[in-house]
N, C-alpha and C positions, 0 to 999 in steps of 0.2 A: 216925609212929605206925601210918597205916593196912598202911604194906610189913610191919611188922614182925607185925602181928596178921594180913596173909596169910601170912606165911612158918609162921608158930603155927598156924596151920588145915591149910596144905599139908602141914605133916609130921608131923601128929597121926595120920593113920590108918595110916601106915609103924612111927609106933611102937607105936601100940597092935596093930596086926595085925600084927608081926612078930612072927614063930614065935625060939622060942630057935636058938643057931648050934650047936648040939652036936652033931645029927644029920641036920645039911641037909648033901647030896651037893647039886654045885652041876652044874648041865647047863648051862653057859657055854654051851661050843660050838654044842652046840642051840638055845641059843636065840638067840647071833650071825646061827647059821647064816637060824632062820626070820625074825630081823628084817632080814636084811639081801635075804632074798625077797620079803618085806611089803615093804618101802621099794625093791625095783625093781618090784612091783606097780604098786603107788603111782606110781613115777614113770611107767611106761609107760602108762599110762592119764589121768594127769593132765600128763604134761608138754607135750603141744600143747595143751591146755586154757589151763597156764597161762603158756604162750610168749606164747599168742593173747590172754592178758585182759595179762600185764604190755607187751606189744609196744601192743596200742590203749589201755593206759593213760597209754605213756606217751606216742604220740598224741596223748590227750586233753591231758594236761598242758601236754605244747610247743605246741597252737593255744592253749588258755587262755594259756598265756604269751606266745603271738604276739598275740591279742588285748589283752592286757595293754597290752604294750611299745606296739602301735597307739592304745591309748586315750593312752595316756603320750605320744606323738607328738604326735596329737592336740589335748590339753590343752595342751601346753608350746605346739602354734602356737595355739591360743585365744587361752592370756595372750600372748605376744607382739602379735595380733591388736588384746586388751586393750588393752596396751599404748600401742601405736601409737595410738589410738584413742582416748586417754586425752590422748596429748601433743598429736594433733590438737586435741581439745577444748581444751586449755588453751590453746594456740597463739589459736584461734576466742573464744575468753572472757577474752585479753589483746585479741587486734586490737576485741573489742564494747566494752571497757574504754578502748581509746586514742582509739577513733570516738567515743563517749559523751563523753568528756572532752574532746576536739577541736568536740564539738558543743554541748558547755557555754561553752567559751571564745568558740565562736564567736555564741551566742544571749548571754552578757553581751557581745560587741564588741557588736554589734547593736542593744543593747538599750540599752546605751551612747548611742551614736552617736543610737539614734531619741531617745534623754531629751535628748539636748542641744541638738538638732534642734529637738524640740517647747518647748526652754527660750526657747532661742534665738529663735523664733517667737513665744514668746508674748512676749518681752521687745520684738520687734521692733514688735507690735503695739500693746504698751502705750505704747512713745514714739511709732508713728504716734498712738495716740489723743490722748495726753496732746499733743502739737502741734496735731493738729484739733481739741482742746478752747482752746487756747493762742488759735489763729489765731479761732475762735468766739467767744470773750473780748473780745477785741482789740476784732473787729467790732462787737458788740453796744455797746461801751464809745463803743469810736467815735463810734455811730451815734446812742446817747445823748447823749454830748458835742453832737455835729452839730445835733440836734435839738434840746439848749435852746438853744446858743446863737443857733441861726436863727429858733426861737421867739421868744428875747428880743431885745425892741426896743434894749437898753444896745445891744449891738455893731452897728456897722455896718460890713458886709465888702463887699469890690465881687467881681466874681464873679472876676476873675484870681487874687483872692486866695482865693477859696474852691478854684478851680480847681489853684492849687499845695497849698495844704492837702491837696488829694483827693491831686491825686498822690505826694505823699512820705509822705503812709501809706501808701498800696499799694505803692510800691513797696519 
């Protein structure tokens, strides 16, 4: 829409200011002749002007594009840098995960081992006591027995016989 409302602008004042063709002599030649003097004007004056701007134009363009392609170099060894960097970390965050887990099996042996340890111990202590309460019994019982009947006048023992009494309790 907008080409076409310039193209309606551009060539409104050709028609409106055109003069009728019925008495127009036409000075072609003259005027080939003066445009084509204007356009070597023109070039002799502007053509090292603009050798010299499109020559460091396009200068300009190929180091932006060398800079370009550098940065593009650059980035692509970044991410590979990334990368690498990346699978090292995971590498590093498997071996932390296999250590951890090697050092869990190894605090439940451990842990194991001390609980059965300490069961073990306390079982072993409970029979020493439960015997030192046995052999305490015994004695006490004894020793009550001993004493009534040495108290009491019914029995009368002679001392060999007290003497074998003693010894097949103890031993």
């Amino acid at each position: 829409m907008k080409k076409e409302i310039f193209i309606l602008l551009a060539f409104t004042p050709i028609v409106l200011f055109s003069s009728s063709t019925e008495n127009v002599e036409t000075d072609i030649v003259q005027r080939t002749f003066n445009f084509i003097i204007f356009a070597s004007i023109i070039y002799y004056l502007l053509s090292d002007k603009t050798r010299v701007f499109f020559k460091n134009r396009s200068i300009s363009i190929k180091s932006d594009l060398n800079k370009v392609e550098e940065l593009l170099l650059e980035s692509v060894k970044n991410k590979e840098e990334a990368n690498d960097k990346l699978k090292q970390s995971e590498n590093i965050a498997k071996d932390i995960v296999s250590n951890a887990n090697n050092q869990i099996d190894k605090i439940k042996y451990d842990t194991l081992k001390s609980i059965d340890n300490t069961i073990s111990k306390l079982e072993d202590s409970y029979n020493d006591k439960i015997t030192f309460e046995m052999r305490r019994i015994k004695k006490e019982v004894v020793s009550e027995i001993l004493n009534e009947l040495l108290d009491s006048n019914n029995i009368f023992l002679s001392d060999e016989d007290l003497s074998n009494i003693i010894l097949k309790k103890v031993s």
